[in-house]
C-alpha positions as CSV (number, residue, x, y, z in Angstrom):
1,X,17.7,-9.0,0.0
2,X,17.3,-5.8,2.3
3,X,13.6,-6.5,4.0
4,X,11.8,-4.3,6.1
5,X,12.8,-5.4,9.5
6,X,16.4,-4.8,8.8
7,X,18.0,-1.5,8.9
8,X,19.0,-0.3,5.5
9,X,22.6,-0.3,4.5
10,X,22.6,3.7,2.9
11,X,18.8,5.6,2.4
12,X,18.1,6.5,5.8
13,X,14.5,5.3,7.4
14,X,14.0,2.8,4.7
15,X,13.5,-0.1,7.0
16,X,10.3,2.0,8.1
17,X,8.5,1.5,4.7
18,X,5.4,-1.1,4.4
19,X,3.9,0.1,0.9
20,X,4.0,2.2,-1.6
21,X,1.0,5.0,-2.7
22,X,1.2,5.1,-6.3
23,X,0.7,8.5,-8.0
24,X,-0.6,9.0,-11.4
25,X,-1.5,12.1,-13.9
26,X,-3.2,12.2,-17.1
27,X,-5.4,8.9,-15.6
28,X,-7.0,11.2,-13.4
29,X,-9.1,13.4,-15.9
30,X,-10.5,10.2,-17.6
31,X,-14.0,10.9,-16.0
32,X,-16.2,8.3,-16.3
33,X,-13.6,5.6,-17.8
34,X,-10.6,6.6,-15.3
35,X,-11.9,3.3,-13.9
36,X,-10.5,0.9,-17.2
37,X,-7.5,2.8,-17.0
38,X,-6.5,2.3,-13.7
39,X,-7.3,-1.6,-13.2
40,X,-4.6,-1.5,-16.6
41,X,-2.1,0.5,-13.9
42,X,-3.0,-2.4,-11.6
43,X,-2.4,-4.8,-13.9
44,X,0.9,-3.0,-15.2
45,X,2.4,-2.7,-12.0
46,X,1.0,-6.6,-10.8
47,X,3.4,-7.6,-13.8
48,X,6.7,-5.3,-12.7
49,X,6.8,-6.5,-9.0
50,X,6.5,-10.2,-9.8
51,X,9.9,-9.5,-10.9
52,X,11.3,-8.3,-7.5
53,X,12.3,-10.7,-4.8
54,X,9.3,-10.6,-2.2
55,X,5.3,-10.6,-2.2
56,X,3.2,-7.9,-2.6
57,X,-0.5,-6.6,-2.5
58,X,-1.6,-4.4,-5.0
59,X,-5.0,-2.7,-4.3
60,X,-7.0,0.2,-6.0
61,X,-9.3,2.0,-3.6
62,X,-11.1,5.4,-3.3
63,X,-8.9,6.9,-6.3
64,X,-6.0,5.6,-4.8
65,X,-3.0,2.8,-5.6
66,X,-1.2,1.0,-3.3
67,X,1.7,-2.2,-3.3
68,X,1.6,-3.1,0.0
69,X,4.7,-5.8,0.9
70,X,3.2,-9.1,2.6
71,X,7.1,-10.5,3.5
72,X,10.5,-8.9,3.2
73,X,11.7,-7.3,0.5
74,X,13.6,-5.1,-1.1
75,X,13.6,-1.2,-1.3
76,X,15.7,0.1,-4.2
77,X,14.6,-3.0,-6.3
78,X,10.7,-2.2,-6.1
79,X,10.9,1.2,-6.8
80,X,13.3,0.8,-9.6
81,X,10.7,-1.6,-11.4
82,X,8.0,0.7,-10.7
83,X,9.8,3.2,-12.9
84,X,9.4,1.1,-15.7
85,X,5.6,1.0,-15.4
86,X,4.1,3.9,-17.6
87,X,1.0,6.0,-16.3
88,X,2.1,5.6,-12.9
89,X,3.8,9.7,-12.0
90,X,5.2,9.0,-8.7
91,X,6.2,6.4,-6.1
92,X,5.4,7.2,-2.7
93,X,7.4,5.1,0.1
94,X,4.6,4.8,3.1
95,X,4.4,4.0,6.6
96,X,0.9,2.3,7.7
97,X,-0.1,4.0,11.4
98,X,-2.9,2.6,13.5
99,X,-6.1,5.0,14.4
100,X,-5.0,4.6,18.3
101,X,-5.9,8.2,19.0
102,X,-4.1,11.7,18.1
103,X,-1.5,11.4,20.8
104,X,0.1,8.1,19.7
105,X,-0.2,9.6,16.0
106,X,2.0,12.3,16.9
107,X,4.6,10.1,18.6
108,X,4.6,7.6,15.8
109,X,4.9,10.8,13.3
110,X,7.8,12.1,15.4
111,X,9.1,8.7,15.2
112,X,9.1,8.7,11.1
113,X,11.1,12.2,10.9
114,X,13.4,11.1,12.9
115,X,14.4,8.2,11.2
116,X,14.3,9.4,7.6
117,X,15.4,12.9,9.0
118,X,18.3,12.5,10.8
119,X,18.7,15.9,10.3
120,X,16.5,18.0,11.8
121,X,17.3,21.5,11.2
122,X,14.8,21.7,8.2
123,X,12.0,23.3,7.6
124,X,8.1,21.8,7.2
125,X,4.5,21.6,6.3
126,X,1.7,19.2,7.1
127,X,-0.7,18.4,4.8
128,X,-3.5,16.4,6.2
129,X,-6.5,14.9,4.2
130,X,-9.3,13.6,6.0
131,X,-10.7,10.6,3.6
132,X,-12.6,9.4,6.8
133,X,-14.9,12.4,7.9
134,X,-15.8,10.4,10.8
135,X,-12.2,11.3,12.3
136,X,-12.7,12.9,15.6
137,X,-10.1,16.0,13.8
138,X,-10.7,18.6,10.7
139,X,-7.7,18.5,8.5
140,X,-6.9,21.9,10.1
141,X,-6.8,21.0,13.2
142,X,-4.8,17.7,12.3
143,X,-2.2,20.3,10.7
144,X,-2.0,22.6,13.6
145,X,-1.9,19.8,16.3
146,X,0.9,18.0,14.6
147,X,3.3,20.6,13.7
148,X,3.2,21.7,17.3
149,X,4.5,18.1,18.1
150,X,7.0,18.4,15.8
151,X,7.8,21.9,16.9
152,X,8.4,20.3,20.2
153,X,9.8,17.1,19.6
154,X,12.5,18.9,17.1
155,X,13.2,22.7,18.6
156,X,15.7,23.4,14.8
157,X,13.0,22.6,12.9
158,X,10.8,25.4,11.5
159,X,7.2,25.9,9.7
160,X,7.2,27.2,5.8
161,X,3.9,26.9,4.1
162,X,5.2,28.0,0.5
163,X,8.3,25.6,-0.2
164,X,9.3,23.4,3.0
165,X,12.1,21.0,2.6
166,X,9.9,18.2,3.9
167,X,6.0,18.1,2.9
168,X,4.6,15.6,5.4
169,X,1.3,14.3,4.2
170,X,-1.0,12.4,6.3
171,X,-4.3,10.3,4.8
172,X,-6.9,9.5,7.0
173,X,-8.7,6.5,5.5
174,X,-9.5,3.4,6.8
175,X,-5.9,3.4,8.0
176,X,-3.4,6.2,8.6
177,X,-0.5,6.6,5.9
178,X,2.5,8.8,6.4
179,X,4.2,9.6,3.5
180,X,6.7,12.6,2.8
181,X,9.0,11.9,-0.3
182,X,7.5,11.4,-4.3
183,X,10.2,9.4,-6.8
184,X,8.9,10.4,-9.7
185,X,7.6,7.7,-12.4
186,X,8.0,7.7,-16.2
187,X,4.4,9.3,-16.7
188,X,2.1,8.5,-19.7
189,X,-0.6,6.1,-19.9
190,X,-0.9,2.4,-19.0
191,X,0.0,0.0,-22.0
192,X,-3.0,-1.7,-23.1
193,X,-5.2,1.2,-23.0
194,X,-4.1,2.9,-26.7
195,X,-4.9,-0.4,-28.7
196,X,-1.3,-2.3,-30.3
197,X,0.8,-1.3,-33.2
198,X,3.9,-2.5,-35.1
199,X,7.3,-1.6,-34.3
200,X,10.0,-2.3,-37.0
201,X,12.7,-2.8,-34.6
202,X,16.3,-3.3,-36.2
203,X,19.5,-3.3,-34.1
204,X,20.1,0.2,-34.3
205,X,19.7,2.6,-31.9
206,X,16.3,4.5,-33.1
207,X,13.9,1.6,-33.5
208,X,13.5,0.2,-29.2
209,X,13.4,4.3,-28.7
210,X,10.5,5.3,-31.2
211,X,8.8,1.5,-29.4
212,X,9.5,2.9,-25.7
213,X,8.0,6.1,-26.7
214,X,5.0,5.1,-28.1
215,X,4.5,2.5,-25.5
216,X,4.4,5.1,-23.4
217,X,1.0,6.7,-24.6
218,X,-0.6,3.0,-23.9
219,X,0.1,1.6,-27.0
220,X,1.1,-2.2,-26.6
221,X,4.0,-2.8,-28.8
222,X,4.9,-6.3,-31.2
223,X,8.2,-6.1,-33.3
224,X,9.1,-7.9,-36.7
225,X,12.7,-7.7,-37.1
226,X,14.1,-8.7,-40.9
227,X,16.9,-11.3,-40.6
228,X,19.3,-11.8,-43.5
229,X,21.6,-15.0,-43.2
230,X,24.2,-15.1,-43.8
231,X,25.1,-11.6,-44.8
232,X,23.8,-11.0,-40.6
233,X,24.5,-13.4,-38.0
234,X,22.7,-15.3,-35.1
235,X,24.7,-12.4,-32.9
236,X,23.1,-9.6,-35.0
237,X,19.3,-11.9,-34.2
238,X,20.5,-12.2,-30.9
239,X,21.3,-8.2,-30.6
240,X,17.4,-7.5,-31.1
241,X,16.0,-9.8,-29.1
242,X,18.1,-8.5,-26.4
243,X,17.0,-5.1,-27.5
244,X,13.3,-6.5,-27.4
245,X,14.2,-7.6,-23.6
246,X,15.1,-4.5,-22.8
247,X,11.9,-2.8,-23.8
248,X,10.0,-5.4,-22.7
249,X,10.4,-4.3,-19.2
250,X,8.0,-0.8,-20.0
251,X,5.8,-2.6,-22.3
252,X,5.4,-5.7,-21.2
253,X,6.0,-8.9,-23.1
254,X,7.1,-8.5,-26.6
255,X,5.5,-10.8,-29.5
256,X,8.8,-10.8,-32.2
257,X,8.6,-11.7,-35.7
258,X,11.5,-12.6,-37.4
259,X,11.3,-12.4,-41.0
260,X,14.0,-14.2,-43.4
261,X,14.7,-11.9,-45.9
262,X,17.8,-12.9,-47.5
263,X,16.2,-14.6,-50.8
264,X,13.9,-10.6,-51.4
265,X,16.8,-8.3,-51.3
266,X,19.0,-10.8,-53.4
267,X,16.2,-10.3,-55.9
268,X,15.7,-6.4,-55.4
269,X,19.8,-6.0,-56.1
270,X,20.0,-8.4,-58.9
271,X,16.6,-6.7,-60.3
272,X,16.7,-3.0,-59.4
273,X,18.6,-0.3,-60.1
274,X,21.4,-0.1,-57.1
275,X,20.6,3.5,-56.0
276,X,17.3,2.5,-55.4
277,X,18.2,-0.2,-53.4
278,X,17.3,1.0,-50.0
279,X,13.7,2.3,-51.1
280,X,12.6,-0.4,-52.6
281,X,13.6,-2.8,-49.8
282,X,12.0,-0.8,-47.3
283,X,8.9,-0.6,-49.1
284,X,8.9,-4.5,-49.1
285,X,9.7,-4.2,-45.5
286,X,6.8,-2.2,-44.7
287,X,4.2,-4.3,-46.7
288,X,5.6,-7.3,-45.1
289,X,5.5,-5.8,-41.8
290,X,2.0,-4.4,-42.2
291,X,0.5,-7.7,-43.4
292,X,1.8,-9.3,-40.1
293,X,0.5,-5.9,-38.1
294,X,-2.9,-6.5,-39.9
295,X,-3.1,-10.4,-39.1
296,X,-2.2,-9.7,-35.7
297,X,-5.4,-6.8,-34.8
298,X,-2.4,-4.4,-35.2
299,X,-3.4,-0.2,-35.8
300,X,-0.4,0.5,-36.8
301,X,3.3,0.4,-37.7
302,X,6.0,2.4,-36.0
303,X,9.1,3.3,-37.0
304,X,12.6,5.1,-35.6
305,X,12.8,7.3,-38.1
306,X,13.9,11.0,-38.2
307,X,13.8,13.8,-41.2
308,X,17.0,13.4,-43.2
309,X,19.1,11.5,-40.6
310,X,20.2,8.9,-43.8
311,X,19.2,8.8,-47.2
312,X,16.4,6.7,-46.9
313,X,14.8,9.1,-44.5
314,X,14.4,12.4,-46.4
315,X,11.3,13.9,-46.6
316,X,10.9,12.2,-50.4
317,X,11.9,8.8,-49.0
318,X,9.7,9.0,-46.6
319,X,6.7,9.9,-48.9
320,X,8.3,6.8,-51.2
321,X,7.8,4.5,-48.1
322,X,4.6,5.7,-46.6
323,X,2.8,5.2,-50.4
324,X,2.8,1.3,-49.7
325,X,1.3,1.1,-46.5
326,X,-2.8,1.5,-45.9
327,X,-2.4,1.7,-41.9
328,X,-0.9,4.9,-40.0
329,X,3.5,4.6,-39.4
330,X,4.0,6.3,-36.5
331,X,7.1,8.2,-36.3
332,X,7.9,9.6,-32.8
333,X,11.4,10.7,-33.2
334,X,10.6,12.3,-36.9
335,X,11.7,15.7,-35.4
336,X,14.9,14.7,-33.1
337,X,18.1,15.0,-33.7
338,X,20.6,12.1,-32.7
339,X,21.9,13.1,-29.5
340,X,18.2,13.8,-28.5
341,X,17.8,10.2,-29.2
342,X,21.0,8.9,-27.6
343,X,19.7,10.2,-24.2
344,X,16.4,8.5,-24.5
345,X,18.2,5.2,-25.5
346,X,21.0,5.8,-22.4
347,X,18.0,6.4,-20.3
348,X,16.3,3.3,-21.1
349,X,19.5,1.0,-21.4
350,X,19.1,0.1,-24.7
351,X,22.4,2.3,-25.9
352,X,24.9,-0.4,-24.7
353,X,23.3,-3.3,-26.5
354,X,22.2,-0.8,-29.8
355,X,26.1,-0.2,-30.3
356,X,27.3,-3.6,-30.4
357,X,29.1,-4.3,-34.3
358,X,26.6,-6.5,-35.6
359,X,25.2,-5.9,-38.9
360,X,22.0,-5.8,-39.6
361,X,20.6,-6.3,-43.4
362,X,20.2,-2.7,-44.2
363,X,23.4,-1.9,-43.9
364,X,24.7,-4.9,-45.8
365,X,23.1,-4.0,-48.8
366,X,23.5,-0.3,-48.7
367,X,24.5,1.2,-51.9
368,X,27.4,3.6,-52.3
369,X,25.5,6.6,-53.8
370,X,21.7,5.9,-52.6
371,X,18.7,8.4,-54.0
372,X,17.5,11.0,-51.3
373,X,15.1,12.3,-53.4
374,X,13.3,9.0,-55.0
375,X,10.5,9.6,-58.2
376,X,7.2,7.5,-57.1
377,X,6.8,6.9,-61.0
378,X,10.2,5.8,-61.4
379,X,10.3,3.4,-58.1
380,X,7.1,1.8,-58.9
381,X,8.1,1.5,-62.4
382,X,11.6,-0.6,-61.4
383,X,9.3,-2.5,-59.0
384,X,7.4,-4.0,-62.2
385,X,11.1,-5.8,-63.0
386,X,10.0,-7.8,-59.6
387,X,6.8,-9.3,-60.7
388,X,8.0,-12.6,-61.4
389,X,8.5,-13.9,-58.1
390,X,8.3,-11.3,-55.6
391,X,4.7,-12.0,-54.8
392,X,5.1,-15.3,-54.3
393,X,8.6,-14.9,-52.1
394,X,6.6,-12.2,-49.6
395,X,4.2,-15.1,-48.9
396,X,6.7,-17.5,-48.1
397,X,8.6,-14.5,-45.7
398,X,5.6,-14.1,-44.1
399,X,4.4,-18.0,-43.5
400,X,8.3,-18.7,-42.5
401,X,8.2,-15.7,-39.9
402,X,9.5,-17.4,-36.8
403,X,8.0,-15.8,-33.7
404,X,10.1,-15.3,-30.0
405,X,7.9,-14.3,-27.2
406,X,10.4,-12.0,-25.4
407,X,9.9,-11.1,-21.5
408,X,12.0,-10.3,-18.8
């Protein structure tokens, strides 16, 4: 562990850092409610730094967000979990100065460049904010006063107001921050604040992608995940609830429901027509999944899927799909093509895991020549051959479902 009393072993002036001012976007035009949406950022980024070695503070005060370290900690581990917390836009490394008059703020400022500045032949700008109108200084003068001491202090250094190499803000509050760098943050909104929906996450690599993305408007994401033993294996299980672990690190902990569904597509392929295999399953998938969504205050199911990446995702397939289900399927990668979707899953870490050769039970029962363009009539008309028993083996998926609370 790298704390803040020890020099760091690569970034220059870490060491110096005491907290962190947490920048965020879209939360700031929330009028009225911005308040419920940033106590969920508080609550979003409590939960990613109780994974990092160290204590920390996290406040909320005058429109501002700050994780302030209580002991040692460190650096590259904090902001690298703060990444991971949507709605916040950037991550500001601070240093805490104490209101013991202008000239010992200059000296401590000339002190920060230094150290995270080793080189000093760049050029500036101070931005000053005076939170604390009581403060002796105008902003203006604060900017004038302290880019002559810098001026001074560092003779290679130069003033450029439009696009200086180092923007050095200083927020006069009830303390003094210093802050100069912003590492940008994953955007979007806190999750919790855009209700909870449904993910059908398989083992490919679509399914934690479409979850991560719409987790990233707010939405707090559960899973159900349809298991086929034996035709998959406890590896292939084990695959998505590694995948779910994974995710779980943007959206928080993940409620997984793991549906046996061995016993429903041995029915649908010894009762349907074998082109029509994969429809028909996934309808059954869909009305299992949204019964679970719906018993679980759910508003909706999400999927991974994209316009006529496989058979079962053309735009009639699709239409075949969607006619089961009475609550919204969110689609966010409907309109990406796979490579667009391979550098969301890269970016995110899920690739590696997506990749490994387990078989999941779609692709076990695939058939050889499966309809792209599917006739409602005609699907609905094969499901009748299903009457028998498939009511009663949708109610024993569903009361069997197995549920894994997945966290990091």
């Amino acid at each position: 562990m790298r704390s803040r009393e020890s020099p760091p072993g690569g970034r220059k002036g870490v060491w110096m850092f005491t907290a962190f001012l947490i920048k965020y976007a879209e939360i700031g035009v929330k009028g009225r409610n911005r308040y419920i949406f940033e106590d969920a950022l508080v609550q979003q980024i409590k939960y990613a730094v109780r994974r990092c070695e160290g204590e920390f503070k996290v406040t909320r005060t005058q429109g501002r967000i700050y994780v302030e370290a209580v002991s040692g900690f460190d650096f590259d581990e904090i902001v690298d979990n703060l990444k991971t917390v949507f709605g916040i836009s950037g991550i500001c490394p601070v240093v805490y100065v104490r209101d013991e008059g202008f000239e010992k703020l200059g000296e401590e400022i000339i002190r920060y460049v230094g150290e995270v500045y080793p080189e000093t032949d760049k050029s500036f700008k101070v931005n000053a904010r005076r939170a604390r109108k009581n403060y002796p200084l105008t902003s203006m003068e604060i900017n004038s006063g302290i880019g002559s001491i810098l001026l001074d202090a560092y003779p290679a250094m130069k003033v450029d107001v439009h696009k200086p190499d180092i923007l050095l803000n200083i927020e006069i509050r009830e303390k003094i921050y210093i802050y100069s760098e912003t590492i940008p943050g994953p955007g979007g909104m806190p999750v919790g604040t855009g209700g909870k929906a449904m993910l059908l996450l398989s083992g490919g690599i679509d399914s934690p992608v479409a979850g991560y993305m719409i987790a990233k408007r707010g939405v707090k994401i559960d899973a159900v995940y349809f298991h086929a033993p034996p035709y998959t294996s406890e590896r292939a299980k084990q695959k998505v609830v590694d995948l779910a672990r994974i995710i779980s690190r943007y959206t928080g902990p993940v409620y997984l429901h793991v549906i046996n569904f061995t016993d429903i597509q041995l029915y649908i392929y010894d009762k349907c027509p074998h082109e029509e295999l994969t429809i028909i399953m996934r309808r059954y998938m869909m009305r299992i999944a949204e019964r679970i969504a719906k018993e679980t205050e759910c508003l909706g199911l999400i999927t991974g899927e994209s316009i006529g990446q496989v058979a079962s995702q053309t735009m009639h397939s699709l239409a075949a799909t969607n006619e089961v289900c009475t609550m919204p399927v969110y689609r966010p990668l409907i309109g990406f093509d796979k490579m667009e979707i391979v550098d969301i899953s890269e970016k995110i870490n899920t690739y590696e895991t997506s990749i490994q050769p387990f078989e999941d039970c779609c692709t076990i029962f695939v058939a050889k020549h499966p309809v792209t363009k599917p006739n409602l009539n005609i699907i609905r008309r094969h499901e009748e051959n299903l009457q028998e028993k498939i009511e009663e083996m949708v109610d024993t998926a569903v009361r069997t479902a197995e549920l894994i609370i997945v966290h990091q």
